[in-house]
C-alpha positions in Angstrom: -0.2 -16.4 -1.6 -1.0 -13.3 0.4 -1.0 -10.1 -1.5 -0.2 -6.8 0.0 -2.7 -3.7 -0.8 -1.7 -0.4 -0.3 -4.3 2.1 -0.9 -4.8 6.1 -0.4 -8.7 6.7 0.0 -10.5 10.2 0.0 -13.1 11.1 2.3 -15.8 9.9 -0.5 -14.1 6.2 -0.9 -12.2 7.1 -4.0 -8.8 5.9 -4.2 -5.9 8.0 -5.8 -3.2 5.5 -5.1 -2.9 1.6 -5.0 0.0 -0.2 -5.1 0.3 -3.9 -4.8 3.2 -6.6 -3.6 3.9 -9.8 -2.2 6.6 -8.5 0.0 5.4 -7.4 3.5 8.0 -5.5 4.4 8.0 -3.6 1.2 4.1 -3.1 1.7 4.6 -2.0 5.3 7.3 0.8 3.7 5.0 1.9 1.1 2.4 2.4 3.6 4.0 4.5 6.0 4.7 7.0 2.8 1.4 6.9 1.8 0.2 7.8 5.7 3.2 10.5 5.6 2.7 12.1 2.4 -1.3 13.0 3.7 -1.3 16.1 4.7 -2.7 18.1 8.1 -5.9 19.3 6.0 -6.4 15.6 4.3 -6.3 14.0 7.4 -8.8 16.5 8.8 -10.8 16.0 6.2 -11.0 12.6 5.8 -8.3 10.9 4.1 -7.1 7.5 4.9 -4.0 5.4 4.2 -4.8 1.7 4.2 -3.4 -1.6 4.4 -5.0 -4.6 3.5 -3.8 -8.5 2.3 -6.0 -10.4 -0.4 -5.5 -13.9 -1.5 -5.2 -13.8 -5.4 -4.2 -10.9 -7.8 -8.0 -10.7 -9.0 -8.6 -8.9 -5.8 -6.3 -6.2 -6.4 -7.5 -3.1 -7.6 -7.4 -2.6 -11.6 -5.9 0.9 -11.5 -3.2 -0.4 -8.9 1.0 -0.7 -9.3 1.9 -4.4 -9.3 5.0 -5.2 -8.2 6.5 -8.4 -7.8 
């Protein structure tokens, strides 16, 4: 099963949102929001928008949004 990780990382590697599916074309939605809701000055300095697949639900982040 791939799993679809959507993650908004600060400049020091924290993340402030996750959320999780197993639909790609939801994932690939979610992600552009999370890369358009940065702003200039996060982007500057240092903020990412990320999009990752894992295999199991054990390698989803704790604090993450699950959705099915």
């Amino acid at each position: 099963m791939t799993i679809w990780v959507n993650e908004q990382i600060d400049p020091s590697g924290m993340i402030h949102a996750c959320i999780a599916c197993c639909n790609e074309s939801q994932a690939k939605d979610c992600h552009d929001s999370f890369e358009n809701n940065l702003t200039d000055t996060q982007k500057a300095a240092g903020w990412i928008a990320r999009l990752r697949t894992v295999d199991s639900w054990d390698e989803v982040p704790v604090n993450s949004l699950k959705l099915n």
